[in-house]
C-alpha positions in Angstrom: 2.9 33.5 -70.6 4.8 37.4 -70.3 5.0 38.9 -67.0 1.8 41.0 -67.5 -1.5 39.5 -66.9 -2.6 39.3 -70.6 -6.7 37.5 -69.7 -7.0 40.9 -68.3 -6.1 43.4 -71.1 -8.3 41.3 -73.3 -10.7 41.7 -70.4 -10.4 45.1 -70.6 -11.3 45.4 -74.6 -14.2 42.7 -74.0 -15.3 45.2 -71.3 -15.2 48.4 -73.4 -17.2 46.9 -76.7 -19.7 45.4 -74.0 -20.2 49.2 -72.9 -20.8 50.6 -76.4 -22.8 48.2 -76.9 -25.1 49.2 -73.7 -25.5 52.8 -76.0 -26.7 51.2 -79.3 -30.1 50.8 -80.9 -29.0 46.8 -80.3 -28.9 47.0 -76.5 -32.4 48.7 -76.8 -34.3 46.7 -78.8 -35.7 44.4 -76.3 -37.7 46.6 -74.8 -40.1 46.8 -77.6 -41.5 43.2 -77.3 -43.4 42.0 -80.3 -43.3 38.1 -79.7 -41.2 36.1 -77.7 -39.3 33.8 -80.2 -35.6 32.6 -80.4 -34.5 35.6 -81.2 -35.3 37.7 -78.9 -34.4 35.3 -76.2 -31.3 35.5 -77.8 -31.0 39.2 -77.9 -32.4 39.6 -74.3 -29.0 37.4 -73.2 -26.5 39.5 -75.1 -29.0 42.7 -73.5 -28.0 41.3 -70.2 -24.5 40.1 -70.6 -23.6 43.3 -72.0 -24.4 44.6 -68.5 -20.9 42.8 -67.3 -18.9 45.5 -69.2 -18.4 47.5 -65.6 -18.2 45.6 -63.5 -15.3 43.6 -65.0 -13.0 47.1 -64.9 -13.9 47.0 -61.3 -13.0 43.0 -61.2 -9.4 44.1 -63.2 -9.0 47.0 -60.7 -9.9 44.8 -57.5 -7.1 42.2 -59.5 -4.3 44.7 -59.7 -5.0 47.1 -57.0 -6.2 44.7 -53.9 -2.9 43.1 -53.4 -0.8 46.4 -53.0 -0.5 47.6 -49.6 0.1 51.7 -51.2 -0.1 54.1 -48.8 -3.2 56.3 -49.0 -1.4 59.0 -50.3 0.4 57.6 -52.7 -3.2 56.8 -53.6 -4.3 59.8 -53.5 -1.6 62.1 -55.9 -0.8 58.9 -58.4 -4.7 57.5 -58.9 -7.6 59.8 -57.6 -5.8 63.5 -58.3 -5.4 62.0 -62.0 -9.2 60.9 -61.7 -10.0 64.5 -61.2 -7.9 65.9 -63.3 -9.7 63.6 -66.2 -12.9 64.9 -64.8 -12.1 68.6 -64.6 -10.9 68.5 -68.5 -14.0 67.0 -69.6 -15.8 69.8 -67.6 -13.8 72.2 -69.4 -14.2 70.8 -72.6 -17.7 70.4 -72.4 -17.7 74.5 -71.6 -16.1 75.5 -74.8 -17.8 72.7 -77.3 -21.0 72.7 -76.2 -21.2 76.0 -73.7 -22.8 73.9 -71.1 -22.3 74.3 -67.3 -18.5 74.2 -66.1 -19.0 71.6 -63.3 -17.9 68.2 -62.6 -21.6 67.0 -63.3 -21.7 67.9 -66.8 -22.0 64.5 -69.1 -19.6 62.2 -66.8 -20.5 58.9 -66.2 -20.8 57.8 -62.8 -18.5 55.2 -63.1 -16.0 58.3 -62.7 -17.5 58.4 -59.1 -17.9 55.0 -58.4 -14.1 54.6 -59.2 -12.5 57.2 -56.7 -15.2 55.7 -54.1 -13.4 52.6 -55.0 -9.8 54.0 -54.3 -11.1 55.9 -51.5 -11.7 52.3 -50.0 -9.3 50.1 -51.2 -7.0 50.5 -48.4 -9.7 48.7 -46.0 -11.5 46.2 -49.0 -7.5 45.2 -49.2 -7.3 44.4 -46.0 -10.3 42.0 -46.5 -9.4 40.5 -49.8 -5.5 39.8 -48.7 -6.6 38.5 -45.7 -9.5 35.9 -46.3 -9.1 32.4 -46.1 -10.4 30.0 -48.7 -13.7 29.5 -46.7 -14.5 33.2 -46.0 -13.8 33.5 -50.1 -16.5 31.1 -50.7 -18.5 32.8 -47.8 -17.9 36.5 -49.2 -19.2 35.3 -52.6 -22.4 32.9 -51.8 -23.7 35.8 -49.6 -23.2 38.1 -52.8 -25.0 36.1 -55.2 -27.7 34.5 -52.8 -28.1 38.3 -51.2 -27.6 40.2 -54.8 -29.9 37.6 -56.7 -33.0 37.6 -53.8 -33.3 41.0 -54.2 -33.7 40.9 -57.5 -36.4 37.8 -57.3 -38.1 40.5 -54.7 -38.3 42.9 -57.1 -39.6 40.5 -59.7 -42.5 39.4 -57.3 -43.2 42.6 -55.4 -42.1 45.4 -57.7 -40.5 47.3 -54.6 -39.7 45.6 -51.6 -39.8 48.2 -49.2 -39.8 46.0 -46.5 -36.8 44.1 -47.8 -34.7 47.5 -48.4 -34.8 48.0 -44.5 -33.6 44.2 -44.0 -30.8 43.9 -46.8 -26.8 45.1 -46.4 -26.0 47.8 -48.6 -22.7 46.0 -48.6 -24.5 43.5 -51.1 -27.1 45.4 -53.0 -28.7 48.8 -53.1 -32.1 49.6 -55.4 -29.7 49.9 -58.4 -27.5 47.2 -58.3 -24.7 49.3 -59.6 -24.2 51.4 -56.5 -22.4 48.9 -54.7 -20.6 47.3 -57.6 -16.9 49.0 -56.2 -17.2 46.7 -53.5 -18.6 42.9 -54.3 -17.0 43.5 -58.0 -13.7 44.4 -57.0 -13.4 42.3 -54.3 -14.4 39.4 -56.2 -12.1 40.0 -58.6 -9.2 39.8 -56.8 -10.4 36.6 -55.3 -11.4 34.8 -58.7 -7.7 35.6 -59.9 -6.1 34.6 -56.4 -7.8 31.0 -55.8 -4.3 29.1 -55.7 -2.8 31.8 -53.3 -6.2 31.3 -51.0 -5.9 27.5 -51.1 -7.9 26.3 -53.7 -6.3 22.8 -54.9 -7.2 22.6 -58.9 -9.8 20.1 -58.5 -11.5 22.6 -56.0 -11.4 25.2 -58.5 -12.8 23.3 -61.1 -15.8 22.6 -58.9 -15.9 26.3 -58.4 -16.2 27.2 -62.0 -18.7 24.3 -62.8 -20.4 26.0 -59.8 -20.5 29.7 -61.2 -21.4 28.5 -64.4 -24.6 26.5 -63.2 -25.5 29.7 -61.4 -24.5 32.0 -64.4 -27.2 29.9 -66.4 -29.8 29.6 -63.5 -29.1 33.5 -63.1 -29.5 34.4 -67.1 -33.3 32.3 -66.8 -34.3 34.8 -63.9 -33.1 37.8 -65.6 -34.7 36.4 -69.0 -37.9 36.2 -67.1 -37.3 39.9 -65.3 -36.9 41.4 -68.5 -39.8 40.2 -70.2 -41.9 41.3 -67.3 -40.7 44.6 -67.3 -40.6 45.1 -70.8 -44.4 44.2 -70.8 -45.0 47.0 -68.1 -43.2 49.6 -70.3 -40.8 50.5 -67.6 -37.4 51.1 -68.8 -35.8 52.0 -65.1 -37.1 48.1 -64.2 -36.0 46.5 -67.3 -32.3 48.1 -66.6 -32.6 46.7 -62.8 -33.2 43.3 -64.0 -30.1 43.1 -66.4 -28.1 44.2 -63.4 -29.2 42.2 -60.7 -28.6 39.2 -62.7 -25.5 39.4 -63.5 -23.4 38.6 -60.8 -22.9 35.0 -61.1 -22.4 35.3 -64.8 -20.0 38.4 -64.6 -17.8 35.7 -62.3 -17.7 33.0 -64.4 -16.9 35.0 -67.6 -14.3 36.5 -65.6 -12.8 33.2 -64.3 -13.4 31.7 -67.5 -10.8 33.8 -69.6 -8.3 34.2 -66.7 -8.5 29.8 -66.9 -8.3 30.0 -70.5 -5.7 32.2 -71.1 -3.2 30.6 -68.1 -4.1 27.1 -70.1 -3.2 28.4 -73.9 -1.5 31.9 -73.4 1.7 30.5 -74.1 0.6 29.5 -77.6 -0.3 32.5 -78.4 2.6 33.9 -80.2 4.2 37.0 -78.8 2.8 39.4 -81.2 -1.0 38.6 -80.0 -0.2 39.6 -76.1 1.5 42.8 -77.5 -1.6 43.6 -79.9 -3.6 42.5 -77.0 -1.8 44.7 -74.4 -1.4 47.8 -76.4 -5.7 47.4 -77.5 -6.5 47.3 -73.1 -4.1 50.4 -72.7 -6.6 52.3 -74.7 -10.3 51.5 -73.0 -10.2 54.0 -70.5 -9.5 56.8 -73.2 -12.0 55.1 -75.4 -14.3 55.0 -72.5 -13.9 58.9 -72.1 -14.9 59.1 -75.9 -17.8 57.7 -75.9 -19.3 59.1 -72.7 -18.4 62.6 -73.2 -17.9 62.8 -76.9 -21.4 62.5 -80.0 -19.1 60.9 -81.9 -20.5 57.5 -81.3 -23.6 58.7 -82.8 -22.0 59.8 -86.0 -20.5 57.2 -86.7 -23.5 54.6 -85.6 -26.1 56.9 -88.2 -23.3 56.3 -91.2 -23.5 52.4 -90.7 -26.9 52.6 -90.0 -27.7 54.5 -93.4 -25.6 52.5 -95.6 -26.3 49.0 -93.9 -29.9 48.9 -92.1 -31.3 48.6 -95.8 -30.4 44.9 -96.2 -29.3 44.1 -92.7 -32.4 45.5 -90.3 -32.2 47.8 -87.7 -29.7 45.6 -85.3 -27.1 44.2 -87.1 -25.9 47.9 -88.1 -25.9 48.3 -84.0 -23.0 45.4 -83.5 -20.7 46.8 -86.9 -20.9 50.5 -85.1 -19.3 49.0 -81.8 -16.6 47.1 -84.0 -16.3 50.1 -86.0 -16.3 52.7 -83.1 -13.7 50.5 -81.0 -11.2 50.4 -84.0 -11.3 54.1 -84.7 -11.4 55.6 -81.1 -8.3 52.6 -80.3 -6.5 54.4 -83.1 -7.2 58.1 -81.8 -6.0 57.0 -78.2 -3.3 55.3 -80.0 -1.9 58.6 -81.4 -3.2 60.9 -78.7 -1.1 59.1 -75.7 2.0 59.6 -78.0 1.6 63.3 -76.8 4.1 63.7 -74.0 2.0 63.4 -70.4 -1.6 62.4 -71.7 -0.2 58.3 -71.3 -0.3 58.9 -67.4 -3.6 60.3 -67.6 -5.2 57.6 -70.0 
């Protein structure tokens, strides 16, 4: 294995094609439910697995980030002034391409947000995540995904569990599940990547993964379920709850699952795979700015989509844009952080 934690650049591109893929035709076509067959069960589990794409850059940042002990303002001039700085560019570029409002609002995802949320509290979620013990790790994430998962159930039966939002920890879930992502995703992160440091014997961690992945299944049948409901009500806003509150347990064993994976056969890989690897997860965050603040996407989806959807439907066009969008914008990031000073910012 090389010094750098390779499972988590790959991580990293897994993460990015999962988010274009939440912005394709693909990602949408569940919600027009015609019959339920093997096919669309099999569409509504890549619908809700591509959900996972965010939280695991908060799992990779709670990796990396959790065990430093930085100073706040070393946080503050090296991580969250570059954060705005990213934010203020798009602003201004959104001003002169498409004349619209020059404010930090204009087209940013709030994953922008969510992230210097994140930094403003990593000092004290790093004082939590260096300092648990192997059975307040397996505390921190049971209460997640019993916690995270119930409210979801509640919403299945009762639509909006007003009751239950008075009774449940923001800490653990909010009304959209992604709200409190910085916090159980990160944090679980850094735990799922530090289980020998916490105490967990290999036979333990085994029985930990065996664990996640029973409850990544289990968790899959629920949102399956969820999904279908919602999409039978013609609500969009509940069909996007569902795929989020469900993914928690699979999320962590995806995440586990590579890091296991990679520690087990990384060194086989030869040399030239972890530096293709590595130089493909430097560009996701620039790739991520693309897509979110950019209509490229779109152009290059409706080529594909005319020249393909003729003989291969309407969703197979979806998955060859993603491939097709991540190899082209990897190549503009590619050439783009060559400029001198753009590589700290993306």
């Amino acid at each position: 294995m090389t010094k750098r934690k390779t499972y988590l650049d790959f991580l990293r591109i897994i993460a990015i094609m999962m988010v274009l893929f939440n912005h394709r035709v693909a990602f949408y076509n569940i919600e027009t439910l015609t019959r339920i067959d093997a096919s669309y069960l099999i569409k509504t589990v890549f619908s809700i697995l591509a959900k996972c794409g965010a939280p695991f850059f908060f799992m990779i940042s709670g990796t990396l980030l959790l065990e430093k002990e930085e100073k706040f303002s070393r946080t503050f001039t090296r991580r969250i002034v570059r954060m705005l700085i990213v934010m203020a560019l798009c602003s201004i570029f959104f001003i002169l391409a498409y004349n619209e409002p020059g404010n930090f609002k204009v087209k940013l995802n709030w994953y922008f947000y969510a992230y210097i949320g994140f930094l403003l509290m990593m000092p004290f979620l790093g004082l939590i995540a260096r300092h648990a013990n192997k059975a307040q790790v397996i505390l921190f994430m049971t209460s997640v995904f019993v916690i995270y998962s119930a409210y979801g159930i509640c919403w299945y039966f009762w639509q909006a569990p007003k009751e239950v939002n008075k009774l449940f920890l923001h800490l653990y879930v909010t009304d959209w599940p992604s709200d409190c992502w910085l916090i159980i995703f990160t944090v679980s992160g850094y735990f799922l990547s530090h289980l020998k440091e916490k105490g967990f014997s290999e036979k333990e961690e085994k029985r930990l993964g065996a664990v996640m992945g029973v409850l990544a299944a289990f968790s899959l049948i629920m949102g399956i379920i969820g999904v279908i409901a919602a999409v039978k009500m013609s609500d969009s806003q509940y069909v996007e709850r569902m795929r989020q509150w469900c993914i928690y347990a699979p999320a962590c064993f995806l995440f586990w699952g590579c890091r296991r994976l990679f520690e087990r056969y990384g060194d086989k890989l030869p040399e030239k795979c972890h530096t293709l690897i590595t130089s493909l997860g430097a560009t996701v965050f620039g790739i991520f700015i693309i897509e979110n603040q950019t209509t490229l996407s779109y152009t290059i989806f409706g080529w594909i989509d005319d020249h393909t959807s003729a003989f291969l439907g309407p969703y197979l066009p979806s998955l060859l844009s993603v491939l097709a969008e991540f190899v082209i914008y990897a190549a503009i990031i590619m050439l783009v952080r060559l400029i001198p000073g753009v590589k700290k910012l993306i």
